[in-house]
C-alpha angles and dihedrals in degrees: 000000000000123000128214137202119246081231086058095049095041091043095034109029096160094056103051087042080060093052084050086060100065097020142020110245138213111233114219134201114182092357093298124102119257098171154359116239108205123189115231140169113236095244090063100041091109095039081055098049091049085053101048089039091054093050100048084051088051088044088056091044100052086048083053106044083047088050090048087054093045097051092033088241083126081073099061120126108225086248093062087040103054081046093055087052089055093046094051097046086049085062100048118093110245 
């Protein structure tokens, strides 16, 4: 994986655009990654957004699920649950 700055792409577009082409690269600002370029063919484009949206779904879930086991939420009965949604939408300004 190779990672380039938001200055490179911005100063040297065609070169970064090459490097698309072998390896999908981490985009920085500030030396922190802000995004992921991936290289696609047009006939895939929406094959590869299913896939990067399912896995940020299954990303959200499993930091949910380990959040669940750390506050003990994972032990809710769906009674106490559906009470805690109620709870939580009363709250929220209409």
């Amino acid at each position: 994986m190779k990672f380039v700055t938001v200055r490179e792409l911005r100063n040297r577009p065609g070169r970064v655009w090459d490097d698309l082409r072998d390896d999908d690269l981490v985009l920085t600002a500030n030396g922190k990654p802000v995004g992921i370029l991936v290289g696609v063919e047009e006939e895939g484009l929406e094959d590869t957004l299913a896939s990067l949206r399912r896995a940020r779904a299954l990303q959200a879930v499993s930091r949910l699920r380990q959040q669940a086991a750390v506050t003990g939420a994972r032990e809710l009965t769906p009674r106490q649950v559906a009470t805690e949604i109620r709870a939580v939408r009363r709250r929220r300004p209409s």
